[in-house]
N, C-alpha and C positions, 0 to 999 in steps of 0.2 A: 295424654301427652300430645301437644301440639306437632305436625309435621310441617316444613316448610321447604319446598324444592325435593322434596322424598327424604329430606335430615329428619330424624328427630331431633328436637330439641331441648336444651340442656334451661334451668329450670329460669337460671337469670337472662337466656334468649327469649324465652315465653312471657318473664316478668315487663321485658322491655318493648316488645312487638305490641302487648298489652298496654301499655305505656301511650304506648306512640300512638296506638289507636283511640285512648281518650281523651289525645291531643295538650297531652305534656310533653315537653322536655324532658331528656334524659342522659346523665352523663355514666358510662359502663365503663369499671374499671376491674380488669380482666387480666391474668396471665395472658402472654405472648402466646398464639396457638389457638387461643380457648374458645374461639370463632364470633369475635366479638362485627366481623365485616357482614358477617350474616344478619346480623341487624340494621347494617348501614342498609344493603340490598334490599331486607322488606322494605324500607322507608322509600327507598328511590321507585322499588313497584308502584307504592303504594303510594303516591304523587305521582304516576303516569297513568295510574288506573282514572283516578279526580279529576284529573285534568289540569294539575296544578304546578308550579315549578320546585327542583330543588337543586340544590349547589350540596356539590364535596368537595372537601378543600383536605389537600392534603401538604404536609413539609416539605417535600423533593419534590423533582419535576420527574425524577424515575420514576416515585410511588406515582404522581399523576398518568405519567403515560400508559402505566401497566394498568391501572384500574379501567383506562378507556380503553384499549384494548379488550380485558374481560368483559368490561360492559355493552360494548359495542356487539361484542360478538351474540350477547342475548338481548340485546333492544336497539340494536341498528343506529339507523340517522337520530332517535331520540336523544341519544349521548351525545352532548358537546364536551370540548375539551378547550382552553384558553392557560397558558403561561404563558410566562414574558417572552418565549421565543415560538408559539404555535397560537393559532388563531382557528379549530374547527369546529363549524356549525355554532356557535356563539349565543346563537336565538334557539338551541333545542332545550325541552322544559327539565333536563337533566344535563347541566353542567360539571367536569370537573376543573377541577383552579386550584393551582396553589394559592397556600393562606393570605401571600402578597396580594395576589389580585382579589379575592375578594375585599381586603380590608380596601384596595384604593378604590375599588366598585361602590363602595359604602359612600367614599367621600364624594367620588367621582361621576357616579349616573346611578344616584341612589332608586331614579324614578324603574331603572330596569330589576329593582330588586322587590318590584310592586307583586308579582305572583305567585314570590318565592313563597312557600309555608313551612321549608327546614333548609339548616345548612349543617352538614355532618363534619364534626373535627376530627379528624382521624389525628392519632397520637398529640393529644392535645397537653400529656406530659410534655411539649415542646413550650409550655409558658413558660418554663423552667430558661431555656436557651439566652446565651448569655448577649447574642448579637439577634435574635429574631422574635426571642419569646415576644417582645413588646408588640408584635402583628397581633398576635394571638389574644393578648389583650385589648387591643384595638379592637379588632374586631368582634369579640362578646361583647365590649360598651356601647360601639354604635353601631351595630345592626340594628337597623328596624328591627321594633318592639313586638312586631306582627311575626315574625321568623322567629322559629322553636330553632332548639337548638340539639343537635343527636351528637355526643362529647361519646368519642372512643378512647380509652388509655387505658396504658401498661400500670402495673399497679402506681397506684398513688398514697403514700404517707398520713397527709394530711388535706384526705379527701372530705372531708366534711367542712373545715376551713374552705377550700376551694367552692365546694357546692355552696356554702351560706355567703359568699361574695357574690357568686354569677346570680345567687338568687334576688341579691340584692343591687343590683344592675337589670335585672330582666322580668317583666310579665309576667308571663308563663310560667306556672308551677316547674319545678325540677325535679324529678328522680334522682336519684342516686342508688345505682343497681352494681354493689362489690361481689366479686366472685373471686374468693382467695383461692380455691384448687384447683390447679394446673391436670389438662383432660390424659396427658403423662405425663406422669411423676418426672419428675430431676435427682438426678446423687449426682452429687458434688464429689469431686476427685481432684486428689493433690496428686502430679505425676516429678515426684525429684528425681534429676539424673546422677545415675551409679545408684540409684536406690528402689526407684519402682513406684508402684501405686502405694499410697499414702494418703493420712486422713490428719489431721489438725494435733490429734491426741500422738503420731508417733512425730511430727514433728515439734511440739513440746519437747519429745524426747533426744530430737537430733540438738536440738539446741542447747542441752546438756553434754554432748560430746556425738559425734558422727562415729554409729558403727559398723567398723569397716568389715562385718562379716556379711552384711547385707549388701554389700555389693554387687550390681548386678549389671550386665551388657547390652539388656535388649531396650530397643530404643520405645520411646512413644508408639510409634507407628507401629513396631511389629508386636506392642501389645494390644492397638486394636484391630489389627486384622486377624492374633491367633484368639481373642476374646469376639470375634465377629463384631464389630463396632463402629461398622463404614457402612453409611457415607459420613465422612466428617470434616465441619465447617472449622476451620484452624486459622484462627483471630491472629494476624501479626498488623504491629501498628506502623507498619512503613512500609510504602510501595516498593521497594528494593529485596526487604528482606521477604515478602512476596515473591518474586519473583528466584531469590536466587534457594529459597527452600523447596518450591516446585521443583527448582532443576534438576535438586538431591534426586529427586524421584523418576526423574526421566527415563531412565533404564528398567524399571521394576512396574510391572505391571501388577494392575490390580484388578482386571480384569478376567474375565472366563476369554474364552476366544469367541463363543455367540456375541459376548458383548462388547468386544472390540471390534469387530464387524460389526452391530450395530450402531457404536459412538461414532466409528471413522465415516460412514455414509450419513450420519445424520449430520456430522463436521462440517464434511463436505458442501451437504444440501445448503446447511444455511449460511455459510461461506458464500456459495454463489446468490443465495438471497440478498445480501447483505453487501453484494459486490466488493468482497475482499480478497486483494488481490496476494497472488503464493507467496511473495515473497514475505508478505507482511505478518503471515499465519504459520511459518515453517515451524517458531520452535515452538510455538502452543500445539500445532498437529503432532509434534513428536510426543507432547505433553497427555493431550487428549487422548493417544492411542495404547496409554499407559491407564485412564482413566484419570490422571492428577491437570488441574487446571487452576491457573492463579486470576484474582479481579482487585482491582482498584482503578482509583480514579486519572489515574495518570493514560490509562487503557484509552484506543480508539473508542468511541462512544457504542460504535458496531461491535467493535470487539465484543467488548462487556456483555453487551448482546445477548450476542453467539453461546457466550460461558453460562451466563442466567439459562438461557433454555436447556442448554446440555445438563445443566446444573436439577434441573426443575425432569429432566427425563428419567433421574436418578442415576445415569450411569458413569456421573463425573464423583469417585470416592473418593476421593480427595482434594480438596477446594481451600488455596491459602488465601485471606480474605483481609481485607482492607476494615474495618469496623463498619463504616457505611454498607456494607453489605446486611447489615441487620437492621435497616432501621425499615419498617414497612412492608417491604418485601416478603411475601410469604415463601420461603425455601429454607423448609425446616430439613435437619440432617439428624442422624442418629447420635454421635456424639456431636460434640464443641471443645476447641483446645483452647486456650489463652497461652499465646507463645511465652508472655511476660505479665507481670501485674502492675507495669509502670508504664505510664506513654509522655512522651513530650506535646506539652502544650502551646509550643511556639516562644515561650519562655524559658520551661522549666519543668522539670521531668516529674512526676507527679505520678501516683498511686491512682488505676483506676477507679472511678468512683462506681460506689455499689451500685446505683440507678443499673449505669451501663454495663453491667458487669452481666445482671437479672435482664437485662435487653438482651444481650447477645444469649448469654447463655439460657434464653428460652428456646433457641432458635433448636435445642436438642430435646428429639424425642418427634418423631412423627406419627399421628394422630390417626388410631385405625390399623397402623404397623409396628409400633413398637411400644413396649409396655413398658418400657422405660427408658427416659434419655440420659443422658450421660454428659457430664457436662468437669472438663479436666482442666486447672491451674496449674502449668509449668513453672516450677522452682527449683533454683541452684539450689546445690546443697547445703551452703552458710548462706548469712545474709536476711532470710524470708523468717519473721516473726509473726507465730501464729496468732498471736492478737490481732495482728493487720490483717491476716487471711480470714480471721473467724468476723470482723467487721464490715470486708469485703464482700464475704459471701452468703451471709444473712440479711434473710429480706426485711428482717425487723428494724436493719441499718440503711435503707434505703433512703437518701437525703428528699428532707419535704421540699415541693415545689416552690419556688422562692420570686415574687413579683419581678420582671426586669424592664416594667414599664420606662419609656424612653422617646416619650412624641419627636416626632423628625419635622423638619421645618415644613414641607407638605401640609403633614397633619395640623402642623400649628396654625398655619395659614387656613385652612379649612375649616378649623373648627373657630377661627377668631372671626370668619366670615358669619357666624352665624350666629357666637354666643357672646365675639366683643370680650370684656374684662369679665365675664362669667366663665372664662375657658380654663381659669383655675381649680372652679366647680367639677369639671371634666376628669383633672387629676383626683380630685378626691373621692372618683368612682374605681379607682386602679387597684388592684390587688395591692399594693403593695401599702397603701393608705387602709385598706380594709385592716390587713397583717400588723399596721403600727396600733393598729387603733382598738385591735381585739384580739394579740397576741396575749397568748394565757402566761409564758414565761417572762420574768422582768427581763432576762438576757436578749431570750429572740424578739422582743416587743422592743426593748431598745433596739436593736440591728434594724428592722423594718421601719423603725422611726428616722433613725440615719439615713436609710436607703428612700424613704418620701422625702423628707425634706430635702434629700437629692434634689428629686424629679422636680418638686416644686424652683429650685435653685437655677437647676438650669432651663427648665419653660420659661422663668423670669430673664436670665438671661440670655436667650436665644429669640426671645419677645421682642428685647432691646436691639440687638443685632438687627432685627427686623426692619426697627422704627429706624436705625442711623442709616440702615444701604437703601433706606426710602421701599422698601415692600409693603408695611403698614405706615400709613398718615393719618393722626386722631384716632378714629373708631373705624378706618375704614380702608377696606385694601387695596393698593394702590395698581398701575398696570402692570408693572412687574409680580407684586404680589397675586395677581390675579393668572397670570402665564405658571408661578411656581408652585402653586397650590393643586397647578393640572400633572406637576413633573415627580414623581416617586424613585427616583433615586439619584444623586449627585444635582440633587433639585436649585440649588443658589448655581453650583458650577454653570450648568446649562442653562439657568432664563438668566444670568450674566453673558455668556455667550450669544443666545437670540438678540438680548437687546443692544447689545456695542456691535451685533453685524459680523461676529466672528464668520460663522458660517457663511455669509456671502461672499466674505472675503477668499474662503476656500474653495480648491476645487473637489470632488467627492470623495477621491484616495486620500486629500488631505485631512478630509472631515472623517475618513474610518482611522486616520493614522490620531488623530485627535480623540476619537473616542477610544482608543485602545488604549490610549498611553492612560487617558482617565481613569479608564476599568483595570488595567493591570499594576499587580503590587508584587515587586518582584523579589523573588531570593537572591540571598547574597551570590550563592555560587551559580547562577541561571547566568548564559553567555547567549549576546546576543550580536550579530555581522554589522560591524561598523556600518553606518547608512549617512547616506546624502546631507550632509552639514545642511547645505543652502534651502536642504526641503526643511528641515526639521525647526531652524532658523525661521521660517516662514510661518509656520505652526506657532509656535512659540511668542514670538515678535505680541500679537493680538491676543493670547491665550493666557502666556503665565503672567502679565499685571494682573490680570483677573485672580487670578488661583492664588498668587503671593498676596492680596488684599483680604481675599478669604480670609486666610489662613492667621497674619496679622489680626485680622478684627477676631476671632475664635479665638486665640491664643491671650488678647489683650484682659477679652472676658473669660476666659477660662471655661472656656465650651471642648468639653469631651465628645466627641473624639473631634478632632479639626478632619477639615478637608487633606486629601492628599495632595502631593506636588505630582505633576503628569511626569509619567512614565516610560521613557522611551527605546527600550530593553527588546524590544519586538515591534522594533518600526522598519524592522528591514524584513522583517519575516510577514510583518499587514502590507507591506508597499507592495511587496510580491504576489500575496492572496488578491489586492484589491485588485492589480493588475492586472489577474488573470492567471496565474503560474498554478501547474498541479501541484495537490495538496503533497505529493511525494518529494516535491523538491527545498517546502518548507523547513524541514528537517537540516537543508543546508545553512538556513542561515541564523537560527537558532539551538540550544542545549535542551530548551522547553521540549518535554516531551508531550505526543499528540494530544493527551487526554485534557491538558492544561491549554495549550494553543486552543482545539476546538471550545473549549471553556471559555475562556478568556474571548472569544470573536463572538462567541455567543451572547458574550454579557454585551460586547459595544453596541452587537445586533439591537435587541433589548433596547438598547436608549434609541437607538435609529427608528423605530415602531414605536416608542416614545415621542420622537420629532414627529412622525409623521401622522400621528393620533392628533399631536397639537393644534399641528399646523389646520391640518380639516377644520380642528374644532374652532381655530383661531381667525381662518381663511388667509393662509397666510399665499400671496403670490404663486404663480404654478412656475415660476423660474425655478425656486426656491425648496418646494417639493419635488420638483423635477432630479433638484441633487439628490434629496432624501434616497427618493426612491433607485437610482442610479448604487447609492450608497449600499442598500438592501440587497441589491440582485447582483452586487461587486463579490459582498460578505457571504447572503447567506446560500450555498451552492456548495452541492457534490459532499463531502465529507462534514462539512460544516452545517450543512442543511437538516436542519431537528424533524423540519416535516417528513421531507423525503425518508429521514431514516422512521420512525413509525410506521408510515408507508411497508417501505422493505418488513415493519416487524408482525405486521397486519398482513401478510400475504400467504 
């Protein structure tokens, strides 16, 4: 038996380190837990030890920052780190990056991906994703053919489909290394209120008539702290109801008194790390001292923090959790709740789907401490049909991965630079071409048929849009198209902006009040402080022909999704930031809570280091840059600043 860091190893980590040593490719599809990162880590060794480069790419910018953080702390300056909002050490032979930036690195300075010899996918079930998979496909087609490729994922369906496409895009031999058992077991638990812990087969039973002898008082909770069954990760799908089921618990401690003295000083400690100031921490401290602690995304980005590590000490038992808490992050708990089995999808209220269901609920059962996890579906009494639960919760039901390739004009631009009318040849490297074309069922072979000649529909029409706003001319791309092929997101909005002169026209609060209104899409009930007609007027005036032209020309051809109309819901709450105001006063003049403000300033960030990447690469004027840069050091500062907060999480 192989050992690696003093682990033994489990037989599909030996298979794959094996692997990687006779210089194949390998994709590992793994229960959640089952220490599938262990492999990433030989591989990143073992390209430091060579002397050679590798890149991890991972879905979030949390997964990325945590990884550099662990990795940092065992190979130092070697680690770099790159998102669209951090830039460190950039040139060390161990990179991480979200999946974004590597794919634009491919199009972008392909020559700097000359030393690379792997690039590791971590959850690369995200091909699946309805708005990003298409990165993920991007980027296995045109990586350089020299770059193996190390594929981490949570089980996969239709993992042999998947392998026999990548293999058929790539060089390099492929592995496929499945490992269907989980290193602790799962029991699945139905928890009905007025009834108790329950399995599939008694409610079969309720759905013949509710009997009311079974009756019972004690809640969720107080069956598992008298079943000893804390710590536990308890899935509610909306930041509110978050927060106000924490509060149920504020009174009721679940702590020893050792370890409420321990959580309250470790609170503390990292409160002041994190420079978070009393007032903003009062009722999670009342929280924390209970042991119960709530996370989502609407959270100060420190906040979340703070919860992660207290979470990760083990002495936070009770954690109500936003679903994003499980993607990546390794902070497994003893049990998992599912508060409901329905989440709204921004349209329409919908049945979790089983994938997600077997994502979160891996997250029960810690590895080395518990011989078994535990993993509970909350149901009303009426209403919940065991068919839908036994479809839910069987892994046999887990939906295959489904191509959502989706080239962005960027990409289109990039690759029409090179391969001209052969760039339709490109699509017919795409999963989802592969899927029409060797789907075993006449049903799903139709469905992937419909979904390429999609792709193909709108490449041809997003083609055209190209040649009419003058981007492409003949076979060749013109100066605007050569500006928007360098820009990766809101790519027409912005090289229409450089080239009509908008931003010179601006002054630098004008151009952050301009890229916010771009980057943010607001909810109906989000309330934002009436602002300055005559600025916003000014903005505008130079801006929306541009964006109502977009929008018109998408719309005429029937280009999914169009551009959005600028945004200006949070023009008085960036005028204040850009000008200086503490971030504690922001709160006056928007309903946006923090976690979305810092979000949302982060993404305009983002395009600002976009301008200013151009501009170098463009040599655009130093008047010009001079705003950029003005614009960068307005936005990114004190609570808004991603770097500094890493900093803070690294100390």
């Amino acid at each position: 038996m192989i050992e690696y860091n003093g682990l033994k190893l489990d037989p599909f980590q030996e298979e794959a380190i094996r692997r990687i040593d006779e210089g194949c490719s390998v994709l590992v599809s793994a229960p959640t837990g089952s220490g599938k990162t262990l492999i990433a880590e030989y591989a990143l060794e073992k390209a430091l030890r060579e002397g050679t480069h590798i890149i991890y790419t991972a879905p979030i910018k949390a997964l990325s920052n945590q990884k550099f953080r662990d990795f940092q702390k065992r190979w130092g300056s070697h680690i770099g780190l790159v998102t669209g909002d951090l830039s460190i050490n950039p040139d060390s032979p161990a990179v991480i990056m979200t999946t974004e930036i590597f794919r634009n690195s491919i199009f972008d300075s392909p020559h700097r991906l000359d030393k690379v010899s792997h690039v590791i996918f971590d959850e690369i079930h995200y091909l699946d994703d309805d708005e990003r998979g298409t990165v993920w496909e991007e980027s296995i087609i045109f990586a350089p053919q020299h770059i193996k490729l190390i594929a981490l994922s949570a089980t996969i369906p239709n993992i042999n489909q998947v392998v026999h496409w990548i293999s058929s895009v790539r060089k390099s031999p492929l592995i496929v290394l499945h490992e269907p058992c989980r290193p602790v077991p799962l029991k699945h638990l139905l928890w009905m209120e007025h009834f108790g812990v329950a399995n599939c087969k008694d409610l079969k039973q309720l759905e013949k008539g509710f009997d009311k002898s079974r009756r019972g008082k004690e809640t969720l909770i107080d069956h598992l702290v008298k079943e000893n069954r804390l710590p536990c990760l308890y899935f509610i799908f909306n930041r509110k109801g978050c927060e106000e089921q924490a509060e149920r618990y504020s009174h009721r401690s679940l702590l020893t008194t050792d370890e409420q003295v321990r959580i309250i000083e470790l609170f503390n400690r990292l409160c002041a790390q994190y420079e978070l100031e009393p007032e903003k921490i009062r009722q999670l401290s009342q929280l924390v001292s209970c042991g119960v602690a709530y996370h989502h995304a609407g959270m100060l980005p420190t906040m979340k923090e703070v919860v992660e590590q207290l979470f990760t000490s083990g002495l936070i038992k009770l954690l109500f959790a936003t679903e994003t808490f499980a993607v990546g992050v390794n902070m497994p708990a003893k049990s998992v709740v599912f508060d409901e089995i329905t989440k709204f999808d921004g349209i329409r209220r919908n049945f979790i789907r089983s994938r997600d269901y077997h994502q979160m609920a891996g997250r029960a059962g810690r590895r080395g401490i518990d011989p078994v996890g535990y993993a509970y579906l909350r149901l009303p009494p009426y209403g919940a049909r065991a068919s839908i639960i036994e479809r839910i919760t069987d892994e046999a039901n887990i939906e295959e991965i489904k191509s959502q390739f989706n080239l962005s004009y960027s990409c289109i631009l990039n690759l029409y630079h090179t391969l001209k009318e052969n760039i339709y040849q490109a699509a017919q490297k795409s999963l989802s071409n592969y899927q029409a074309v060797r789907g075993k069922q006449k049903k799903a072979s139709h469905f992937h048929q419909q979904r390429y000649n999609n792709v193909i529909d709108q490449l041809r029409r997003k083609i055209g849009l190209l040649n009419r706003m003058g981007y492409i001319h003949g076979q060749t791309l013109t100066e605007k198209g050569h500006i928007a092929k360098q820009v990766y997101s809101f790519e027409l909005s912005l090289t229409e902006f450089i080239i009509q002169g908008v931003f010179n026209q601006l002054n630098s609060d004008q151009i952050n009040l301009l890229l916010v209104a771009l980057v943010y899409e607001s909810k109906r009930r989000d309330w934002g402080k009436k602002f300055n007609y005559q600025i916003i007027r000014s903005i505008q005036k130079p801006a929306l022909p541009i964006i109502s032209r977009l929008l018109d020309e998408e719309r005429k051809n029937g280009i999914l999704p169009t551009v959005r109309l600028l945004d200006f819901k949070l023009a008085s709450a960036t005028y204040a930031w850009s000008t200086g105001a503490p971030f504690d006063d922001i709160i006056n003049h928007t309903s946006v809570v923090d976690g979305d403000i810092i979000r949302t300033f982060r993404l305009a960030i983002q395009l600002v280091r976009q301008m200013l990447r151009l501009g170098r690469h463009n040599k655009w004027g130093q008047p010009l840059m001079d705003k950029f840069y003005s614009c960068f050091n307005k936005m990114s500062r004190d609570e808004v600043d991603a770097e500094k907060q890493l900093r803070q999480s690294a100390e």
